[in-house]
C-alpha positions, 0 to 999 in steps of 0.5 A: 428947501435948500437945507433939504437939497443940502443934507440929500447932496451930503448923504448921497456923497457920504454913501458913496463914500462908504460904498468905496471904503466897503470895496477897499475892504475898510469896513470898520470905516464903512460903518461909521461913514453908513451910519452917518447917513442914516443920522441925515436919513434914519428910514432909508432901507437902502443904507441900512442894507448896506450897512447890514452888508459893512458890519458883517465884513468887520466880522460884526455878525450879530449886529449885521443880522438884526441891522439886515432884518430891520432893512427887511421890515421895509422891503421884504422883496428884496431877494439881496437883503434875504440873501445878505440876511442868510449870510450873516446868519450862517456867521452866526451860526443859525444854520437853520434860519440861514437856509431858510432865508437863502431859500427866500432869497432864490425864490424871489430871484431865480435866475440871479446865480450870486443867491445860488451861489450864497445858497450853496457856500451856507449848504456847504457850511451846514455839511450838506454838499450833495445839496450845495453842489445842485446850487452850484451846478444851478450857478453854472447853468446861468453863468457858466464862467463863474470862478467862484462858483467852481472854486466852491464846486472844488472844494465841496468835492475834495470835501466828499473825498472826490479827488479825481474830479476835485483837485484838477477842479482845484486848479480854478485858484488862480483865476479868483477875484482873490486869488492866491499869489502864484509866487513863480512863473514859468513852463508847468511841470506836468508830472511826466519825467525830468531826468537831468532837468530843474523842477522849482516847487514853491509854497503859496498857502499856509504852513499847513498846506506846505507840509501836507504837500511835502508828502509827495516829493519822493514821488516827485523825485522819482521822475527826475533829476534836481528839485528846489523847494521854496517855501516859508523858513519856518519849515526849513529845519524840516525840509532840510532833513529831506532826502528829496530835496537838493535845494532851499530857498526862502519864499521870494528869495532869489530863485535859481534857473529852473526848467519847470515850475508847479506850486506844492498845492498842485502836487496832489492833482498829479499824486492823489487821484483817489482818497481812499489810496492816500498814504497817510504814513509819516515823512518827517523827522526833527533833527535829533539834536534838537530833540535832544535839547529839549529833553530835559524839559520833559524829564521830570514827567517820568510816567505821566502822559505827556499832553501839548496843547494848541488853542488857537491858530494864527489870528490873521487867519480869516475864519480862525474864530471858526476854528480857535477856542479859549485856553478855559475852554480846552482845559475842560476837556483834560480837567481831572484826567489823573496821570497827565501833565500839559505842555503849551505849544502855543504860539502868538497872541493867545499864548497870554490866556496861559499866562492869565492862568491863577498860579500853580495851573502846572502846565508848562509853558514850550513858547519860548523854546519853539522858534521854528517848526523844527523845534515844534517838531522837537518837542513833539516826539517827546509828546504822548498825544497833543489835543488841539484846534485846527492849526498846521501843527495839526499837520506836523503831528500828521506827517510826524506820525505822533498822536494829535486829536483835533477838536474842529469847529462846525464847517471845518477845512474840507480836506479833513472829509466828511469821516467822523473820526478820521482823514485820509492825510495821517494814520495818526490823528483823530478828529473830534467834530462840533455836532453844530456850530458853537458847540465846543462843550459837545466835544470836550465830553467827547474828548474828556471821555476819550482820554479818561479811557485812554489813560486809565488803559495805559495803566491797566485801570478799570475806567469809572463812570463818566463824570461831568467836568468843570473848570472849578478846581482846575488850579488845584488839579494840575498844581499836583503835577508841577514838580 
């Protein structure tokens, strides 16, 4: 009997244990920790829940489907462990099975507004957004203060291109249980004129988001007198050809005296009320001395298309294995296209994937060039079209105004829309969409085709019949292509 009381007191403090790694956000720790409890206690469904919950937050989302099901075997009445279950479906991409167990999971408990909630983020990934937002408005009836349900609310309306309603929807960032960091504080620019006075603008997402916004400092500077940016020293090469801009300083550098303050992110409530007015011509330029010394690299492509490449953006990133392929992956969707040479512009961690490549793959390696995203931007003027995922070099090609396509993943950055091919952002990139989640080889064709066309129109040649493209071979394809 003690040694019964014994093992209780040890598993009830190991749970407790890995409820607090869980919250610190340790959830490789809280695994290990939850599945020593179910050594002591193997049937208890409560921990198993709970360890469905810590395997998908380690990113683990097959394992947490079936381990939230076997929880589900015991207590199928359990609207969380339905609600948990669509989660980590919706991680795997069973759009499907996703919706169905959400759908369990609010009927079970309808007046909860974290099932509503989860209901609508798996509508929103499933591209239904009229859909998510009626679970949203259903949150917000039961709990009217819920930031997260207005932040989601937010961006499902940025998503279906509704920026009057959206970006001042937006703002709610700051009130999030995790919210951005605001960087500065001080009065709030509102927009209105500022002759003689200080404006201080200030980064506080990704590289994307900063050069997205950049786009509207003519409009900024129109309105009054001295503006500093500040913003990530990888884009200071850029931000420094700036006409607009009368000072730089480096994120969480030492600020100057200012009168107002607004993050960069902000710029467009007060600038892009309406999708379909958005300007989406080009606003940046690399320096040409750059672009001249990188020229050489480039030379020895004389008529061929020159093509960059992106596979991946940075790994820190939260959903990059939304978004990022592998470098076989992409080669699919260039393999056998004749008249092409390839560029790598990638950078970090997947850069070894080129280098794992058998000899004589031809493609030609920029990392150890690229230092900044001035030099990327170098590099990219000497570019005929770079084919990528989702990164912020997206966004440079953009604002650049060179050719990008960008091969999106399923539940894509809502600011690219809900258009199949295009954005509102640049007149110059096309979109090419996962017709379902993990459907990678569905958009290579796609790609493959559409460059096939692309290049044989550039040389007046008559297009053949698509073909289906494999990665045999690839090896000996590009090495035609290394001079």
């Amino acid at each position: 009997m003690g040694t019964m009381s014994a093992m209780k007191t040890e598993a009830r403090a190991l749970h407790s244990r890995a409820i607090k790694l869980l919250r610190a956000g340790r959830a490789d720790e809280a695994v290990v920790v939850l599945k020593q409890v179910l050594n002591l206690f193997p049937n208890n469904s409560s921990v198993t829940l709970d360890l469905g919950s810590a395997l998908r937050k380690a990113g683990r989302f097959k394992e947490a489907a079936m381990t939230t099901r076997s929880a589900l075997a015991h207590m199928a009445d359990n609207a969380g462990a339905w609600s948990n279950l669509g989660n980590a479906l919706k991680d795997l991409g069973d759009i499907e099975n996703s919706l169905t167990a959400h759908g369990r999971a609010v009927a079970l408990a309808p007046k909860d507004p974290l099932y509503w909630l989860n209901q609508a983020v798996a509508l929103s990934f499933a591209g239904r957004p009229a859909e998510a937002l009626a679970s949203i408005g259903r949150v917000l009836e039961l709990q009217p203060g819920n930031v997260e349900a207005a932040w989601e609310r937010a961006q499902l309306l940025l998503m279906q291109g509704n920026f009057a309603d959206g970006w001042p929807a937006y703002e709610c960032r700051w009130q999030l249980s995790n919210p951005p960091p605001k960087l500065v504080t001080g009065p709030e620019w509102d927009g209105r004129p500022f002759p003689g006075r200080m404006l201080h603008l200030f980064c506080e997402q990704g590289f994307g988001d900063t050069i997205l916004a950049l786009r509207f400092l003519p409009q900024v500077k129109a309105l009054g007198g001295n503006i500093t940016v500040e913003c990530q020293p990888q884009i200071f090469p850029l931000v420094q050809r700036l006409p607009w801009v009368d000072r730089i300083i480096a994120k969480d550098g030492e600020r100057p005296p200012f009168d107002y303050c607004l993050s960069l992110m902000s710029l467009p409530r007060l600038f892009a009320s309406r999708a379909e007015a958005m300007n989406g011509a080009p606003y940046l330029v690399p320096s040409p001395e750059t672009e001249a010394c990188l020229a050489p690299l480039f030379a020895s492509a004389q008529g061929m298309t020159r093509i960059g490449i992106i596979w991946s953006g940075s790994t820190t990133f939260r959903r990059n294995n939304i978004r990022a392929i592998t470098l076989p992956t992409l080669l699919e969707a260039v393999h056998g296209v004749p008249g092409i040479r390839l560029y790598s512009l990638q950078k970090g961690p997947p850069e070894r994937e080129l280098h794992d490549l058998p000899p004589g793959h031809g493609i030609v390696d920029l990392a150890p060039h690229l230092h900044d995203f001035g030099d990327t931007a170098a590099a990219i003027r000497h570019l005929d079209l770079v084919i990528m995922t989702d990164s912020a070099v997206a966004h440079l090609c953009g604002a650049l105004g060179r050719p990008v396509w960008v091969l999106l993943g399923f539940g894509s950055y809502v600011l690219w829309g809900r258009n199949p091919e295009s954005t509102c952002w640049y007149d110059s990139m096309r979109l090419f969409r996962q017709d379902r989640p993990g459907d990678w080889a569905g958009v290579s064709h796609r790609v493959w085709n559409a460059l096939l066309d692309r290049t044989l129109r550039a040389n007046n040649d008559e297009t053949p019949a698509p073909r289906k493209f494999t990665l045999e071979g690839v090896g000996e394809q590009s090495r035609g292509h290394a001079q």
